[in-house]
HTML snippet that shows the backbone in 3Dmol.js (N, CA, C, O; Angstrom):
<script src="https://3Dmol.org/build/3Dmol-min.js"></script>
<div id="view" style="width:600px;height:400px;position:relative"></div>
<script>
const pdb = `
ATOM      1  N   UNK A   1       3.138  17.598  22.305  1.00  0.00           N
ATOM      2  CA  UNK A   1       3.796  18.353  21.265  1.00  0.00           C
ATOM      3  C   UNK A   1       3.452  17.733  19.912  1.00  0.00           C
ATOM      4  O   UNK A   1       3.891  16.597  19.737  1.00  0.00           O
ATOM      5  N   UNK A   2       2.891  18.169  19.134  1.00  0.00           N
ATOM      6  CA  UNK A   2       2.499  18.328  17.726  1.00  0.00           C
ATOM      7  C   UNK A   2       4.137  18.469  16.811  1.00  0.00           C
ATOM      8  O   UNK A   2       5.086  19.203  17.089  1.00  0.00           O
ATOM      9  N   UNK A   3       3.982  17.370  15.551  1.00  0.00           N
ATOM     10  CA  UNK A   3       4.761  17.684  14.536  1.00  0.00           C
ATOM     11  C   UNK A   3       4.550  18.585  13.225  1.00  0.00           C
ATOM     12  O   UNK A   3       3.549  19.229  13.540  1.00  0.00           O
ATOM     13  N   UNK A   4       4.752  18.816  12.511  1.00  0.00           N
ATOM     14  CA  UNK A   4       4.769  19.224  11.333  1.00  0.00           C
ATOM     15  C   UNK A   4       3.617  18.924  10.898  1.00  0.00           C
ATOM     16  O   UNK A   4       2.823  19.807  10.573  1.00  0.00           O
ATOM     17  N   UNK A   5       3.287  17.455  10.805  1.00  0.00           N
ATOM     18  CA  UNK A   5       2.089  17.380  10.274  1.00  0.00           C
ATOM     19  C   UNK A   5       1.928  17.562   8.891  1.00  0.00           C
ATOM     20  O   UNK A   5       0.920  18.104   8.437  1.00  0.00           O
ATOM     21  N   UNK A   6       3.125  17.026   7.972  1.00  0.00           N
ATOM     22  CA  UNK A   6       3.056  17.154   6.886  1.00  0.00           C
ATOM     23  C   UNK A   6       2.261  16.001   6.277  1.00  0.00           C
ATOM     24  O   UNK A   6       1.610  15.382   7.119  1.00  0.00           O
ATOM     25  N   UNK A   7       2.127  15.450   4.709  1.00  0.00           N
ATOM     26  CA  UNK A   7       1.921  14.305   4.546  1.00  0.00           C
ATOM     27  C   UNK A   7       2.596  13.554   4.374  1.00  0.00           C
ATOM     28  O   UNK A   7       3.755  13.890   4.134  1.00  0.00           O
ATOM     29  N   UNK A   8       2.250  12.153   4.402  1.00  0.00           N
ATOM     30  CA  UNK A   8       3.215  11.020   4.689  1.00  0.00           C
ATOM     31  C   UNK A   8       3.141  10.204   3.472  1.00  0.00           C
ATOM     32  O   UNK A   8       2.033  10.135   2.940  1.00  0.00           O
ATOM     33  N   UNK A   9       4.130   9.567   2.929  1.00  0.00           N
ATOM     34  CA  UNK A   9       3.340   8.518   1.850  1.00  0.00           C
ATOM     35  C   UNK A   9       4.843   7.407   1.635  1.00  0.00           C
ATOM     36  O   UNK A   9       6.007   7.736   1.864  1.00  0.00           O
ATOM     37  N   UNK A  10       4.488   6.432   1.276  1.00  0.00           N
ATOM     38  CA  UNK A  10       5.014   5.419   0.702  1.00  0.00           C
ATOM     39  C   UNK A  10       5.252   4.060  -0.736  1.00  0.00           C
ATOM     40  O   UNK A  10       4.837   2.907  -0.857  1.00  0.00           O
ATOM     41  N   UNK A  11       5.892   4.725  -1.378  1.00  0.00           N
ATOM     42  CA  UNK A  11       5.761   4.133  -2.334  1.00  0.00           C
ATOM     43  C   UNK A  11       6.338   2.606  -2.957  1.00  0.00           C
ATOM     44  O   UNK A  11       7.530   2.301  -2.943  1.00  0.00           O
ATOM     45  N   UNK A  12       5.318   1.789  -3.464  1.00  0.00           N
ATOM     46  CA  UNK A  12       6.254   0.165  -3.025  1.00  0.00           C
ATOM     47  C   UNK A  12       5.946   0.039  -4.776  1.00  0.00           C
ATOM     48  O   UNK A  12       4.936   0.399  -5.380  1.00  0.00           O
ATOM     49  N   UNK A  13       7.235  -0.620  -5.333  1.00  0.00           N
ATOM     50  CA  UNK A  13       7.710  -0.854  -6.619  1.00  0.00           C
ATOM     51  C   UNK A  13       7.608  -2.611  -6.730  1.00  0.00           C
ATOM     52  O   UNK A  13       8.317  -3.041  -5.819  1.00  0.00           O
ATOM     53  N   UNK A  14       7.313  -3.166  -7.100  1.00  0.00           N
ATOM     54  CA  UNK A  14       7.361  -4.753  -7.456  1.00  0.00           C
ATOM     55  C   UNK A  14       7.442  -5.473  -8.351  1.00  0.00           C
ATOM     56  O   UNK A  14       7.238  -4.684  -9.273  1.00  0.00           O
ATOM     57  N   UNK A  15       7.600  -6.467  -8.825  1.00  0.00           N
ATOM     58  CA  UNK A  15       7.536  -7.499  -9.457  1.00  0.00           C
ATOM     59  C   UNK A  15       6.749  -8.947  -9.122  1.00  0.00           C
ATOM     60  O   UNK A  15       6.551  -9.930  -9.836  1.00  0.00           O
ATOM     61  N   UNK A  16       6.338  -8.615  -7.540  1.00  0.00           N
ATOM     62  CA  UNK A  16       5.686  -9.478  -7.160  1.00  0.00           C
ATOM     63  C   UNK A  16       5.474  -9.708  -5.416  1.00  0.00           C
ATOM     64  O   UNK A  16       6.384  -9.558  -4.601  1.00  0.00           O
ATOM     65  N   UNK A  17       4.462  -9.990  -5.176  1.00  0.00           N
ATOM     66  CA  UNK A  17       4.469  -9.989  -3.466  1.00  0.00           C
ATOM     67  C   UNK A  17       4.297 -11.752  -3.419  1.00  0.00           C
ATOM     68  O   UNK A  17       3.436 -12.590  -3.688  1.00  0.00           O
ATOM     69  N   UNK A  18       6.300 -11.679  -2.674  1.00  0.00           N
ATOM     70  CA  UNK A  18       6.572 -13.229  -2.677  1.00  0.00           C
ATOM     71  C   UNK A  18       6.289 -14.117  -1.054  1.00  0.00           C
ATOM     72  O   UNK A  18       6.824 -15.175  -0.722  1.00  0.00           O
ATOM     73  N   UNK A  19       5.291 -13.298  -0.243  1.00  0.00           N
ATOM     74  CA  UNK A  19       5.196 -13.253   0.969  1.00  0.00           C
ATOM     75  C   UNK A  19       3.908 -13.293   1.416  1.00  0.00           C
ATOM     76  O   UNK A  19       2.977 -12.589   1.024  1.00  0.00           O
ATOM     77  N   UNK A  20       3.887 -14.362   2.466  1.00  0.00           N
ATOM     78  CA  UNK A  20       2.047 -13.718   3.195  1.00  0.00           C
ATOM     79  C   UNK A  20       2.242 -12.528   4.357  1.00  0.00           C
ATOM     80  O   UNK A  20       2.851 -12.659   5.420  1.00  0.00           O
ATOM     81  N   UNK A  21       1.521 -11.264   3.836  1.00  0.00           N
ATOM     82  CA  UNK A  21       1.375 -10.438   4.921  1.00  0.00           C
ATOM     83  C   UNK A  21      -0.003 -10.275   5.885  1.00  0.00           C
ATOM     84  O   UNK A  21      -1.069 -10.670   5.410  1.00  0.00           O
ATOM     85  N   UNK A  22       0.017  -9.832   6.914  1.00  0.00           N
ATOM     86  CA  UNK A  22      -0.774  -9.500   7.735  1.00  0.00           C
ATOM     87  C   UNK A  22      -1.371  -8.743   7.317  1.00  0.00           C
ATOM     88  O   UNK A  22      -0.681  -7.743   7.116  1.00  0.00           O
ATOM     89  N   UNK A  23      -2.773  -8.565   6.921  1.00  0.00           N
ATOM     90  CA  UNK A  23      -3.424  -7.093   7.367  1.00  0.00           C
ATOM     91  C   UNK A  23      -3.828  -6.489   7.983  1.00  0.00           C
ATOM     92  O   UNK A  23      -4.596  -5.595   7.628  1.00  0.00           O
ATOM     93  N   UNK A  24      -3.430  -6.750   9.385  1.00  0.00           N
ATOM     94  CA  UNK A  24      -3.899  -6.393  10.610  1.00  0.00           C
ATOM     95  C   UNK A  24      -2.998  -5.768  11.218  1.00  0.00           C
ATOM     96  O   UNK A  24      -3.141  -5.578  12.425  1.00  0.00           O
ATOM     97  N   UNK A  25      -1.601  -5.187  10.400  1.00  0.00           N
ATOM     98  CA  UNK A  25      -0.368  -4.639  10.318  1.00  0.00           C
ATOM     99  C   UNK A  25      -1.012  -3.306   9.870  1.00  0.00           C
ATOM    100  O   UNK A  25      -0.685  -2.414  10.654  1.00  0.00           O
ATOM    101  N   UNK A  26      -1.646  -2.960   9.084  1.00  0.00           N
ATOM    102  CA  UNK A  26      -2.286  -1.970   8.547  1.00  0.00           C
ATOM    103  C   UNK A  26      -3.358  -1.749   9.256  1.00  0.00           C
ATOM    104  O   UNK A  26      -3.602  -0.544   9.325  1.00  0.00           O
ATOM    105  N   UNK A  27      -3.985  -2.313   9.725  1.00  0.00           N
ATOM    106  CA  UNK A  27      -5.263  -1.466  10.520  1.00  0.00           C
ATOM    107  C   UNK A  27      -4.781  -1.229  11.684  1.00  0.00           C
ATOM    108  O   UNK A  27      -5.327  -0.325  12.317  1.00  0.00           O
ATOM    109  N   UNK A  28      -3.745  -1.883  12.251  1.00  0.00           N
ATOM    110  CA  UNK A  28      -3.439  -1.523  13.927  1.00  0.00           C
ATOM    111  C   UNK A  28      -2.115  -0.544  13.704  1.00  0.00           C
ATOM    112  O   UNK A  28      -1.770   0.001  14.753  1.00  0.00           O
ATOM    113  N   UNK A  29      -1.484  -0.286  12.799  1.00  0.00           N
ATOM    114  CA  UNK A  29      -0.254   1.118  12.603  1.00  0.00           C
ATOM    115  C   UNK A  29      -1.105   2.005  11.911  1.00  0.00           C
ATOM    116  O   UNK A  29      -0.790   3.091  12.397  1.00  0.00           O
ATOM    117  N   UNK A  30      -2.203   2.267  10.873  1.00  0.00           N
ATOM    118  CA  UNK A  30      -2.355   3.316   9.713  1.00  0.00           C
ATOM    119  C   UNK A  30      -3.875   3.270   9.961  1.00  0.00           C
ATOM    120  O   UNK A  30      -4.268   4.435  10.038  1.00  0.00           O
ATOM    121  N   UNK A  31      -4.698   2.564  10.088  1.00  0.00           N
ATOM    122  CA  UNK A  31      -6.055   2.482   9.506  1.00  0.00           C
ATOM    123  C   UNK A  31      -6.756   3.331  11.033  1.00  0.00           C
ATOM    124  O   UNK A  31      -7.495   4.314  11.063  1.00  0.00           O
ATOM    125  N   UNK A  32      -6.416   2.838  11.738  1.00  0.00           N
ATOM    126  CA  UNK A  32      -7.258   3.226  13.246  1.00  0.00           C
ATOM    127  C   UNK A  32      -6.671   4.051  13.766  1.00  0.00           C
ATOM    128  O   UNK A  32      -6.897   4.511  14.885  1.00  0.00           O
ATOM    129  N   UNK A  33      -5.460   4.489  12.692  1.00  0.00           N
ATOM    130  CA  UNK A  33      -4.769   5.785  13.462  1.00  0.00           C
ATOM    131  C   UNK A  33      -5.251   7.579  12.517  1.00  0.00           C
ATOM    132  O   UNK A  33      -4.666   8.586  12.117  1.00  0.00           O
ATOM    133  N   UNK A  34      -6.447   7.103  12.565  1.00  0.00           N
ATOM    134  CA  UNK A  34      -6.575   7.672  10.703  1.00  0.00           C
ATOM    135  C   UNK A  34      -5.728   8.417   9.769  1.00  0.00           C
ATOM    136  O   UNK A  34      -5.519   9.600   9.504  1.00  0.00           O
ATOM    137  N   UNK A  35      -5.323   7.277   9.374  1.00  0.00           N
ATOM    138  CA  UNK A  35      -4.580   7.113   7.926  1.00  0.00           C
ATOM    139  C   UNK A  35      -3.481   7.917   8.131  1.00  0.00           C
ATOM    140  O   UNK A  35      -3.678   8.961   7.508  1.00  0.00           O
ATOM    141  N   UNK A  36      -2.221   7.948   8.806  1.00  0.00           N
ATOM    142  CA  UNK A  36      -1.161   8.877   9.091  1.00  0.00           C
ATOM    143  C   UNK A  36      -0.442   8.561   7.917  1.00  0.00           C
ATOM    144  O   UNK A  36       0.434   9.413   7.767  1.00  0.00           O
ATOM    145  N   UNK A  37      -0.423   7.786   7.093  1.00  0.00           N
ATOM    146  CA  UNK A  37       0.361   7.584   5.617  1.00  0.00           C
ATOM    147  C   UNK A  37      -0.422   6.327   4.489  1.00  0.00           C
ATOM    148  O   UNK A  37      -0.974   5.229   4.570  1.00  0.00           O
ATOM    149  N   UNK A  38       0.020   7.475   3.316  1.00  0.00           N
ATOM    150  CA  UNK A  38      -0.963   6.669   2.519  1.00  0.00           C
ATOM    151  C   UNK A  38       0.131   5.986   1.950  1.00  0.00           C
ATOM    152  O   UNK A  38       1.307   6.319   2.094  1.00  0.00           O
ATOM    153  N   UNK A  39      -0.381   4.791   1.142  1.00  0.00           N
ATOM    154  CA  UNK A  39       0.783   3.971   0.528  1.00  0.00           C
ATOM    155  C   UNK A  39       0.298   3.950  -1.295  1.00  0.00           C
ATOM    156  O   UNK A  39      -0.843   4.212  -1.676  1.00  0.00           O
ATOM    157  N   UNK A  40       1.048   3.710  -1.892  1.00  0.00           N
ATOM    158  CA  UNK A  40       0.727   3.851  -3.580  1.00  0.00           C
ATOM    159  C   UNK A  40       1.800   2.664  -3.821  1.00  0.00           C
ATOM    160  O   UNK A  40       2.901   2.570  -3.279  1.00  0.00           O
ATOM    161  N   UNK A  41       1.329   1.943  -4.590  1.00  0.00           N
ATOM    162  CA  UNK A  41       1.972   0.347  -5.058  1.00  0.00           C
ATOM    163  C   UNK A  41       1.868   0.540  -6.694  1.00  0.00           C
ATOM    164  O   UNK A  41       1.085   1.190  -7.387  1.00  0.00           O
ATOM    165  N   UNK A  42       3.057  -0.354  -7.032  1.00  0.00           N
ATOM    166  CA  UNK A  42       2.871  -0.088  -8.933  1.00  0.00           C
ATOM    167  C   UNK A  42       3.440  -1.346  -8.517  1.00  0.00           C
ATOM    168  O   UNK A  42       4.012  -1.553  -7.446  1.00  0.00           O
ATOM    169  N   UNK A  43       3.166  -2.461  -9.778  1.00  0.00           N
ATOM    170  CA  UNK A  43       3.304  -3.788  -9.903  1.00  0.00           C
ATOM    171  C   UNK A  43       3.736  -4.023 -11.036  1.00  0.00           C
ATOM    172  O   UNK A  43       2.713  -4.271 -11.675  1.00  0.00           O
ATOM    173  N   UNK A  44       4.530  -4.103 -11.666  1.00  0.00           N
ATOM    174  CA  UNK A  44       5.436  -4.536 -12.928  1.00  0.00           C
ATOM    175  C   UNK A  44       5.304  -6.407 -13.376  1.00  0.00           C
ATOM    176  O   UNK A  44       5.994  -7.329 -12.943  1.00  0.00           O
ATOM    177  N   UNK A  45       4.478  -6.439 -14.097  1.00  0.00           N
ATOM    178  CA  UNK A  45       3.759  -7.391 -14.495  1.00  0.00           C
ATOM    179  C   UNK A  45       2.269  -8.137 -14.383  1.00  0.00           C
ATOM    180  O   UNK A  45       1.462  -7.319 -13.942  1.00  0.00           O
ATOM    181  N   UNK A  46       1.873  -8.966 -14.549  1.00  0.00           N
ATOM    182  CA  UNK A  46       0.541  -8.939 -14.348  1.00  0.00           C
ATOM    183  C   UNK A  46       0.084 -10.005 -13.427  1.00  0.00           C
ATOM    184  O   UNK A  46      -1.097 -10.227 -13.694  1.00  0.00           O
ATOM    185  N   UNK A  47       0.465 -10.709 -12.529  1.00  0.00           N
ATOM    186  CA  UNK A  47       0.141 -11.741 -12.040  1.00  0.00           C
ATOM    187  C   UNK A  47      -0.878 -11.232 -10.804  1.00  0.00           C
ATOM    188  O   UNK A  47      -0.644 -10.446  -9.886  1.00  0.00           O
ATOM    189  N   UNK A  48      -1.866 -11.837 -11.068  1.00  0.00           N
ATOM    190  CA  UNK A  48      -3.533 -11.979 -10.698  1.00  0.00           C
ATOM    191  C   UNK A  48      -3.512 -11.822  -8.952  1.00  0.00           C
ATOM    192  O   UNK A  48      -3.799 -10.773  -8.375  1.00  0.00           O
ATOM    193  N   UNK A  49      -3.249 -12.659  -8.503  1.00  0.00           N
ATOM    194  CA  UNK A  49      -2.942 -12.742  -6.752  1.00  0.00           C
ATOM    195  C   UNK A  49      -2.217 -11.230  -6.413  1.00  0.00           C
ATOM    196  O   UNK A  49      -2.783 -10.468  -5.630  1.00  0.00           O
ATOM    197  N   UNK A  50      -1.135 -10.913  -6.953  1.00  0.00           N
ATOM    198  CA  UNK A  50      -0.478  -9.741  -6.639  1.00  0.00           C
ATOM    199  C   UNK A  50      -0.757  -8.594  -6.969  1.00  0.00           C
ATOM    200  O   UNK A  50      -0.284  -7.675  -6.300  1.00  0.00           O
ATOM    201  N   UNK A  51      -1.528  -8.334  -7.991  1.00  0.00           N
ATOM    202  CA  UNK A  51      -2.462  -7.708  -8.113  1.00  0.00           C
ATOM    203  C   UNK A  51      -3.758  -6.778  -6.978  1.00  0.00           C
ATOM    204  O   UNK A  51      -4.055  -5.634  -6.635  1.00  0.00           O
ATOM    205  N   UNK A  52      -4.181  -8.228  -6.761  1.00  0.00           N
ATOM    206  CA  UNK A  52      -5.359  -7.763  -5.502  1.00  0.00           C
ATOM    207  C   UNK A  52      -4.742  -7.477  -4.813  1.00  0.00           C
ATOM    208  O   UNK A  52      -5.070  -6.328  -4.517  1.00  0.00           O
ATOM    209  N   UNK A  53      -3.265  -8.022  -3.791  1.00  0.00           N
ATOM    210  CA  UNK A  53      -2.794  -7.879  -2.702  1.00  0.00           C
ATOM    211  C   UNK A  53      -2.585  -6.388  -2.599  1.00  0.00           C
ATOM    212  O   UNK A  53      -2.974  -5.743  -1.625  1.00  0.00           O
ATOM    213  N   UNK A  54      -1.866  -5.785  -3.787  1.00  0.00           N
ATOM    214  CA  UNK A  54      -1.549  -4.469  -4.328  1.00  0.00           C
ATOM    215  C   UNK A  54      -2.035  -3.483  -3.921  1.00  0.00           C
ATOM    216  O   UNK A  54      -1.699  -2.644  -3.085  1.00  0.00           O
ATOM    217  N   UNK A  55      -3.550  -3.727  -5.092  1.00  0.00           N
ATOM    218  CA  UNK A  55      -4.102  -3.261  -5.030  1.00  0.00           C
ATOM    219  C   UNK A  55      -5.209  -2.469  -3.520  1.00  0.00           C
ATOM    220  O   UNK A  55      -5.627  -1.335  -3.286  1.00  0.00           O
ATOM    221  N   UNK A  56      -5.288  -3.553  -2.955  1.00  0.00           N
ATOM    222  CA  UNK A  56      -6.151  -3.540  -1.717  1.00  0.00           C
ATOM    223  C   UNK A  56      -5.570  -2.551  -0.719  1.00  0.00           C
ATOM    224  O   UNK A  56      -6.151  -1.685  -0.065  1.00  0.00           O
ATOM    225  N   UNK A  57      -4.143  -2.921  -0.763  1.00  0.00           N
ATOM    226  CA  UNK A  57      -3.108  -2.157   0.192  1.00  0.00           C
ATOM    227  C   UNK A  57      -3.093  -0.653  -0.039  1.00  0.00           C
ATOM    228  O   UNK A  57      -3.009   0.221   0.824  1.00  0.00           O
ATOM    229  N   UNK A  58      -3.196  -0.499  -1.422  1.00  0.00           N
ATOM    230  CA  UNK A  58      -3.037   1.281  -2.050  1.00  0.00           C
ATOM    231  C   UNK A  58      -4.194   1.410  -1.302  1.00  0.00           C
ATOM    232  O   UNK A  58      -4.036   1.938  -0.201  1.00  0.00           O
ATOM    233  N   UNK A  59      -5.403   1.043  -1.629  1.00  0.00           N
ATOM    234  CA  UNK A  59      -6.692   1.582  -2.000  1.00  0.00           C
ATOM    235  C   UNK A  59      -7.320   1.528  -0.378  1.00  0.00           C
ATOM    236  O   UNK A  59      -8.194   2.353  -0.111  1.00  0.00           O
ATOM    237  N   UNK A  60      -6.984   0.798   0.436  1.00  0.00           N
ATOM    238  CA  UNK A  60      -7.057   0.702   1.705  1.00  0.00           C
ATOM    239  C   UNK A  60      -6.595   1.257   2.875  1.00  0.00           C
ATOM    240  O   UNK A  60      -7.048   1.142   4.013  1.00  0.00           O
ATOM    241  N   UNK A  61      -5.232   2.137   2.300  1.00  0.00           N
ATOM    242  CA  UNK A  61      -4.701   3.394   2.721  1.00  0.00           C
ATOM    243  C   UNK A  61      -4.161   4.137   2.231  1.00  0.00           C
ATOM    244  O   UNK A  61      -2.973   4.461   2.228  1.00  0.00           O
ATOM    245  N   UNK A  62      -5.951   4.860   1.244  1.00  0.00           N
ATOM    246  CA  UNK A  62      -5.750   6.218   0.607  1.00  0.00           C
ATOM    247  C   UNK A  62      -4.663   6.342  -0.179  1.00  0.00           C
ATOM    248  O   UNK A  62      -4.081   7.426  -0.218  1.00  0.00           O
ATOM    249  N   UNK A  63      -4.375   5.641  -0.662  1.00  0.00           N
ATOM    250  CA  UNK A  63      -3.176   5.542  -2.061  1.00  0.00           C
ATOM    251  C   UNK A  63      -3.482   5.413  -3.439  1.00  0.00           C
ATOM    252  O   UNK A  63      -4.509   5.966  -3.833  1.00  0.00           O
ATOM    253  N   UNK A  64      -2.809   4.808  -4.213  1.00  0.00           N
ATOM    254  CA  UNK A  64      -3.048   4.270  -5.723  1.00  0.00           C
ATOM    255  C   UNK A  64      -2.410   3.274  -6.051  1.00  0.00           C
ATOM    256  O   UNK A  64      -1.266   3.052  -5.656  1.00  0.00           O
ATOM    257  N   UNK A  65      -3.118   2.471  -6.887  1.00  0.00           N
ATOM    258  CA  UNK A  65      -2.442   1.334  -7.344  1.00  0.00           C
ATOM    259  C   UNK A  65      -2.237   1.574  -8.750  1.00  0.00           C
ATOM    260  O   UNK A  65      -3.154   1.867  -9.517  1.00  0.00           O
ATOM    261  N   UNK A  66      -1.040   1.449  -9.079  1.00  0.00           N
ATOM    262  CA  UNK A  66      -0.744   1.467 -11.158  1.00  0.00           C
ATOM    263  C   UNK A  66      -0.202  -0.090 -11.063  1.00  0.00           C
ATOM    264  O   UNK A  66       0.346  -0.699 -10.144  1.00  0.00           O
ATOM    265  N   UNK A  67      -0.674  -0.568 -12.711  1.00  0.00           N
ATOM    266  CA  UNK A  67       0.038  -1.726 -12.669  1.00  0.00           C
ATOM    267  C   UNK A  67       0.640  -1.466 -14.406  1.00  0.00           C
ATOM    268  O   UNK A  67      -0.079  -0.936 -15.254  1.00  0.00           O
ATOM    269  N   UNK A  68       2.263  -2.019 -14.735  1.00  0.00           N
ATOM    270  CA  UNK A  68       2.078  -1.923 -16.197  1.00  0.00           C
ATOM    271  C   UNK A  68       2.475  -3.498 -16.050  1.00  0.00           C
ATOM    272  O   UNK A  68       3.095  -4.050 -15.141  1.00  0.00           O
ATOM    273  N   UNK A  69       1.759  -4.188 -17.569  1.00  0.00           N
ATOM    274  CA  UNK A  69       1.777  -5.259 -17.815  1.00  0.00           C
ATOM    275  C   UNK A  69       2.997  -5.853 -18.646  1.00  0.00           C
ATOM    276  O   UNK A  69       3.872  -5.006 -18.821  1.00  0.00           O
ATOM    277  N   UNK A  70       3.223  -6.862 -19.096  1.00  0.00           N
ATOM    278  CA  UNK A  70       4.332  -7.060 -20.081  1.00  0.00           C
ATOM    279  C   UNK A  70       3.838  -6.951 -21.895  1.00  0.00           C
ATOM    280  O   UNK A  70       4.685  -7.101 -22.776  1.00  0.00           O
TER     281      UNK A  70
END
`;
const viewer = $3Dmol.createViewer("view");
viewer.addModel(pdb, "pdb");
viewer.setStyle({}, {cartoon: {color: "spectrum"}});
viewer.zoomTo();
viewer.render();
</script>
C-alpha cells in the first residue's frame, strides 16, 4: 500500500551544531532511500565548522542552506 506521496521536508534553525553527528544517519534513512525528505538548514551566525556541517546536510539532501551573519 502506497501513501500520499506528498513531499517531505525539514527545516533546522540554529545557532550552532554543538554535537558530532553521524553521516551515515543520512545515507542509511534518506540518501539510499532516494531522498524521501529533503532538509533546508539556516544558521544564525557565522561560525566556520557549522557552516560546512549545515551546509553539507541541506545540499546532500536536496535542500538549502541560508546563513545570516551578525
Amino acid at each position: 500500500m502506497l501513501g500520499s506521496r506528498c513531499n517531505q521536508a525539514i527545516m533546522i534553525i540554529t545557532e550552532g551544531v554543538d554535537y558530532d553527528y553521524d553521516i551515515n544517519i543520512f545515507k542509511e534513512h534518506n540518501k539510499d532511500k532516494d531522498f524521501p525528505v529533503r532538509i533546508f538548514s539556516y544558521q544564525i551566525g557565522d561560525a566556520s565548522l557549522d557552516a560546512t556541517r549545515l551546509e553539507w546536510l541541506a545540499c546532500a539532501n536536496m535542500g538549502k542552506y541560508f546563513i545570516k551573519s551578525n
